[in-house]
N, C-alpha and C positions, 0 to 999 in steps of 0.2 A: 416243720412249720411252727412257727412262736404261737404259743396259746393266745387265745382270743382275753382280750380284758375282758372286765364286765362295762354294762354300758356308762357313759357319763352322763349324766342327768344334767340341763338346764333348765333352771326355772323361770318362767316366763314373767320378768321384772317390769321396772316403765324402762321406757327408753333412755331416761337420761342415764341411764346405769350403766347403760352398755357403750363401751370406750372401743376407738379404731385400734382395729391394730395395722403392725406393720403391710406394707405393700406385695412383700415375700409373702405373709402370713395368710392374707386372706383369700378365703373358696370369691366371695360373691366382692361386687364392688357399690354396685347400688343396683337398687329397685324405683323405680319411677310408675306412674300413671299417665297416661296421655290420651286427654279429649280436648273438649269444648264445652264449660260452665252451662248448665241450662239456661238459667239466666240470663245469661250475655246473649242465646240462640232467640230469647224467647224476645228482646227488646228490639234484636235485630229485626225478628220476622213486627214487631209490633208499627217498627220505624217506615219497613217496606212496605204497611198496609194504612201509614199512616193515620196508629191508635197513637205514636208516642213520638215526641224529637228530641228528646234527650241524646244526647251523642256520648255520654260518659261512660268512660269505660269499666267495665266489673273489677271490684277489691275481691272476687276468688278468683280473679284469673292468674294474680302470682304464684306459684307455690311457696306452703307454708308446712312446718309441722306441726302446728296447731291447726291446720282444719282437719287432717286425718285424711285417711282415704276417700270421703267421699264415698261409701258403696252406695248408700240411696242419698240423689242427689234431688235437695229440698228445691220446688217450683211455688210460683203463686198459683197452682193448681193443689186439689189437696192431695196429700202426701200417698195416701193410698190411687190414685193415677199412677203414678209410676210403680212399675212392681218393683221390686226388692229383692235380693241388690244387684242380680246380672241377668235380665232379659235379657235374648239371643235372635238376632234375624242374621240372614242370608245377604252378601251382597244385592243389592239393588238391581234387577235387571229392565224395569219398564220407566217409565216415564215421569223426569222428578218437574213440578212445576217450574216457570222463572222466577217467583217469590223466593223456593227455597236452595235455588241456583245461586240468586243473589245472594242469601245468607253468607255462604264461602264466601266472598268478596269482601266480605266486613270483619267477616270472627275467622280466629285461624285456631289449629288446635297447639297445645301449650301440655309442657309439665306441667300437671294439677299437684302433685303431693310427688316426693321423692325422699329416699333414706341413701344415707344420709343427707342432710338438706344442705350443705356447701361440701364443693369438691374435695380431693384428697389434692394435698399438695405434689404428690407423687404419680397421681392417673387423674386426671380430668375428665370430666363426662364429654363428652364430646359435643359440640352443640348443632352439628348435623345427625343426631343420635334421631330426631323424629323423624326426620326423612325416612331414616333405615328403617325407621316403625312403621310408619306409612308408606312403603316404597309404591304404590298404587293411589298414594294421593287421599283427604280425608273426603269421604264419602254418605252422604247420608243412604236410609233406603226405608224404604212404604210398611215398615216395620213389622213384617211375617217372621214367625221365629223357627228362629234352628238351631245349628249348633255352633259355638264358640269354636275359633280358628285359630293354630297352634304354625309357629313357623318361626325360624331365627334368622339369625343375619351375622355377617362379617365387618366389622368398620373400623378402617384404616389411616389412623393419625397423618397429620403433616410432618411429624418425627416418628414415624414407619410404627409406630408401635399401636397393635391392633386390639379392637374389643369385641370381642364377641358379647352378639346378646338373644334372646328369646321371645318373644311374643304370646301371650293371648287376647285374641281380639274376639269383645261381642259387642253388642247394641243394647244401648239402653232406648225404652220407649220413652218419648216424652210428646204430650198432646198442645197441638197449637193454638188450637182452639176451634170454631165451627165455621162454615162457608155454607151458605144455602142449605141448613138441615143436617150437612154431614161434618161428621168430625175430624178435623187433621190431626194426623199420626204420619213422627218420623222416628228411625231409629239412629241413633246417636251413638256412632260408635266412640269405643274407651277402649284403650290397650294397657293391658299389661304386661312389664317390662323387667327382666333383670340382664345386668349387665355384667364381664366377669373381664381380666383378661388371662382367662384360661378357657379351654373351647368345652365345657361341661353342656355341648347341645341338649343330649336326651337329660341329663339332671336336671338342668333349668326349665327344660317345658313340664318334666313330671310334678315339679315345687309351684309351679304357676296354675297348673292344674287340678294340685292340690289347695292353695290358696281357694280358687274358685271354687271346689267343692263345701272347702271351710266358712265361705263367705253364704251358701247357702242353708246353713244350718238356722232351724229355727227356733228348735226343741231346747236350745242349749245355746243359746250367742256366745258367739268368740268374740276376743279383744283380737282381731285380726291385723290391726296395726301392730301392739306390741310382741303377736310372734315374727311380723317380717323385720320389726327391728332387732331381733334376736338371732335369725337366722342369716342377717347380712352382717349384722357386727362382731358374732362368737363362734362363726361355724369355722374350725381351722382347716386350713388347708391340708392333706397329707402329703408331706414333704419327703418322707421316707421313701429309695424305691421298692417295689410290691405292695405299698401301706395303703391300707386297704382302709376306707371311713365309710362307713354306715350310717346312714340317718333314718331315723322311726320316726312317726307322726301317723297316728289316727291308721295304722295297720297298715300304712305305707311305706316301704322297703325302699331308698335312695341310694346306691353305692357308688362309693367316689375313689376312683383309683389315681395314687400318686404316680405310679411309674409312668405317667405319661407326662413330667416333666424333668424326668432324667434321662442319663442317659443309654443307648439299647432300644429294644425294639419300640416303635412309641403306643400307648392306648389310643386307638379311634374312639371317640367319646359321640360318634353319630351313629347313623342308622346305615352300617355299609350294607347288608343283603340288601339297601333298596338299589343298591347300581345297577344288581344284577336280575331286578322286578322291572326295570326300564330300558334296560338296553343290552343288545345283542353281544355275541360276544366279539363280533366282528368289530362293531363300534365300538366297546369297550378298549380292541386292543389299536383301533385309529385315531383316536379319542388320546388314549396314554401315549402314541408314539407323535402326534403335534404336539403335547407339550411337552416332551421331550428336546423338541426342536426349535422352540418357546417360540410359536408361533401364536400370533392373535386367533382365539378359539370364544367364540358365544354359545352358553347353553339356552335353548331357547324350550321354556317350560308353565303350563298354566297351575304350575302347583309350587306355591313357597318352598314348602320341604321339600322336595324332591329337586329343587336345584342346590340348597346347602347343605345338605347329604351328600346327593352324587356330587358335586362338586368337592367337598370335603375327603370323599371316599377315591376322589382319581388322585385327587393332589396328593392322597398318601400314599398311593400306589408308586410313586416317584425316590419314595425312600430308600438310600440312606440322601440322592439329592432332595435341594428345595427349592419349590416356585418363589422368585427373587421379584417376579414381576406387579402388576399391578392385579390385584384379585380383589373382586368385588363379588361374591356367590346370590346376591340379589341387590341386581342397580336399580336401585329407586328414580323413580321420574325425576325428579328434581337434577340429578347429577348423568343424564344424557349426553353430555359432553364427552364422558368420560369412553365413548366409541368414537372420537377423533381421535385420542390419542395416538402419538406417533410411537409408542414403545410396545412392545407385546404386554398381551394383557388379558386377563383369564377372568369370564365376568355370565351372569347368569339373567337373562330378559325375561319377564312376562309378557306375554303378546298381545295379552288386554290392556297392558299400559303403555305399551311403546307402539302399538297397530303396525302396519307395514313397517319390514326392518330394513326390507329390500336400497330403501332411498337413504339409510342411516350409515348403513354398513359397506367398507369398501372390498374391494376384490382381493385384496392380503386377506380379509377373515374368516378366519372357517368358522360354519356354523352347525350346533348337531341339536335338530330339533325332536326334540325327545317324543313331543304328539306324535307327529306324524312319524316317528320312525326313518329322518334322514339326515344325514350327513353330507354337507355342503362343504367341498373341499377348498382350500384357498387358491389365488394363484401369482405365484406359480404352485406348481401341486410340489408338496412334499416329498422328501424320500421316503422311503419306504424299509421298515427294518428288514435287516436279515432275514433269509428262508430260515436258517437252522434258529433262530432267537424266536424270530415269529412261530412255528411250529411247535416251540417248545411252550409258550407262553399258552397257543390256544389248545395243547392237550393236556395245559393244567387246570386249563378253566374247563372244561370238559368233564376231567373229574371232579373235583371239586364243584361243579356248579350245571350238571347237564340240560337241565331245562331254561337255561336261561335265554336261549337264542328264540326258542318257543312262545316266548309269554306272548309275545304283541300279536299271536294269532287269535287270543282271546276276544269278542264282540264286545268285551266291558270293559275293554284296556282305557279308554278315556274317564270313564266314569268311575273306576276305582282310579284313576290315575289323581282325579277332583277330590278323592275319597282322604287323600293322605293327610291335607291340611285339616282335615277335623279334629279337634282337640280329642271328644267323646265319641270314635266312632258305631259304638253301639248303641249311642241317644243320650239324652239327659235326664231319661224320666225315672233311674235307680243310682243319683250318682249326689245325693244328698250324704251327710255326715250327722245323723241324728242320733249319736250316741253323746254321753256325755267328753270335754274336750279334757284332756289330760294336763294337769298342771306342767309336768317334766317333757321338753324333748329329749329324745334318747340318740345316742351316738355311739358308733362300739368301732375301735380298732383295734385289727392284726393285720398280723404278715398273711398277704395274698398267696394261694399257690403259686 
């Protein structure tokens, strides 16, 4: 093994320092924000209660790179109303009024702030990129707090060429004002976004998580804009195969393996033991042997992550082939179309956004819904692989993985199943960075074993 360098130190400059590089060269492609201006929310709701009739639209609703992130987003309420910078609630489960039903009908959510702020002439951002952010649609909710929501996505060009990207979603609280003595409170969800086209799932949610930590610091404010212009425009890609890239920040350990864009066995860069925390081994090996036979297959799942995981973690069970067909690992509401298609097609449903799939879906598609533990065969029913292949496949998974048939007899399979998409599964109440921030990020390569 080639000895380790020492680490490379970047110094945390302004932005305009930092120059593109090439399209080979680069880990990240861009970083974005996505909500809905307070402002714009707060004139809407003014308009519907008929305090204002202004119809003009907000100058923050373009993005710029002069407003910055926006972490505490300024209201005509005073500034400490809104906590700083990323209150967190739960999706919304009770009852939202028609006032602020109407709201959505006027404001939509938008890029707020994005790095770099004009496309590369080589990869486009995609401008169905919010949909994939929002595959459930933007949501307000009665603004109880919890935990900030971690989950990626797959999105696939008109010229086949795909982007993977990442998510953290929370809520910011923003007060509308009073109604008979009490006071209206919504929470305002904000994603945040990076975008690659290399599939670095687990790296991109741990750097957005980390972002998040960093943005709560109080004792020591970051310029947290100019580290994520730092880390979209200088972080090199490891090009070498085995070349192994480390990234340091604040006693956080990132490692970026290059072998998984050459050639040989490839790095899964997700979370494969979750295939084998949700599904049997039986379904595991009915599951690989339809797409084998590229049959149209729906994963039907109430957790982000655990459809672009398992989805991710089957598709590479197929190697040294590859899924040529249409793959969507989380189909966002907006592109429901995309279950007429006439071609086979490998795609991943939430059942709180699509409700009965029963009337969507035709009898060609198989569907393996992960809740409830079943497998919906298509028809005509497929064939079925060899005794001697089949036997041998599930006394590998045996070894290799004996408890996995087991899990779903567990009484918390559902509720740790909701459990995956938390960014902070242990809470948020020790996950502050109140140490001082480090001028240098750190970076070390060598040759991987």
């Amino acid at each position: 093994m080639e000895r380790p360098r020492g680490p490379t130190r970047f110094p945390i400059l302004s932005k305009e320092h930092y120059k593109a590089k090439p399209g080979k060269r680069r880990l990240f492609d861009y970083f974005a924000v996505i909500s809905i201006s307070h402002s714009k929310i707060l004139r809407a709701w003014k308009r519907r209660r008929g305090d204002e009739e202004s119809n003009t639209e907000d100058a923050d609703d373009v993005p710029s790179h002069h407003a910055g992130i926006q972490i505490e987003t300024k209201t005509k309420k005073a500034e400490s109303d809104i906590p700083s910078p990323f209150p967190s609630q739960p999706p919304f489960d009770g009852e939202i009024s028609s006032d602020i039903k109407a709201i959505l009908k006027v404001v939509k959510p938008k890029i707020q702030f994005r790095c770099p702020v004009h496309d590369y002439s080589d990869y486009e951002l995609s401008p169905g990129v919010t949909s994939f952010a929002l595959p459930h649609g933007f949501q307000f909710n009665d603004g109880t707090e919890s935990s900030p929501k971690c989950y990626s996505f797959v999105l696939t060009n008109v010229d086949g060429n795909k982007q993977f990207g990442s998510c953290l979603k929370f809520h910011e609280t923003l007060h509308l004002g009073e109604e008979d003595g009490e006071e209206i409170t919504i929470g305002v969800p904000k994603i945040l976004m990076i975008v690659s086209h290399h599939s670095y799932f687990n790296q991109m949610e741990e750097l957005l998580k980390l972002f998040y930590r960093m943005s709560l610091c109080r004792r020591h404010p970051i310029d947290l804009e100019r580290i994520i212009w730092m880390i979209v425009r200088e972080l090199p890609l490891p090009v070498r195969p085995n070349n192994l890239l480390e990234f340091r920040m604040h006693n956080t350990l990132i490692p970026f393996e290059g072998s998984a864009l050459h050639e040989g066995l490839p790095v899964l860069n997700s979370k494969f033991g979750l295939l084998f925390e949700v599904l049997s081994h039986d379904h595991i090996v009915a599951v690989f042997t339809l797409l084998l036979q590229e049959h149209k297959l729906v994963l039907v799942c109430s957790c982000y992550t655990v459809l672009t995981h398992v989805a991710e973690s089957l598709k590479a069970l197929l190697y040294p082939l590859k899924w040529q067909s249409v793959y969507i690992p989380v189909l966002p509401k907006a592109a429901k179309n995309v279950l007429m298609a006439p071609v086979p097609f490998f795609l991943g449903l939430n059942p709180s956004t699509f409700g009965d799939l029963d009337e969507s879906l035709g009898p060609d598609v198989a569907v393996m819904n992960i809740d409830k533990g079943v497998l919906t065969l298509p028809r005509p029913a497929p064939r079925a692989l060899p005794t001697k292949h089949h036997n041998r496949i599930m006394n590998a998974l045996l070894i290799h993985n004996p408890h996995a048939s087991q899990t779903r007899e567990s009484a918390n399979f559902l509720k740790k199943l909701r459990g995956f998409d938390d960014a902070f599964p242990m809470g948020t109440e020790n996950i502050r960075l109140d140490q001082p921030m480090p001028s240098p990020v750190k970076t070390t390569k060598h040759e991987a074993r």
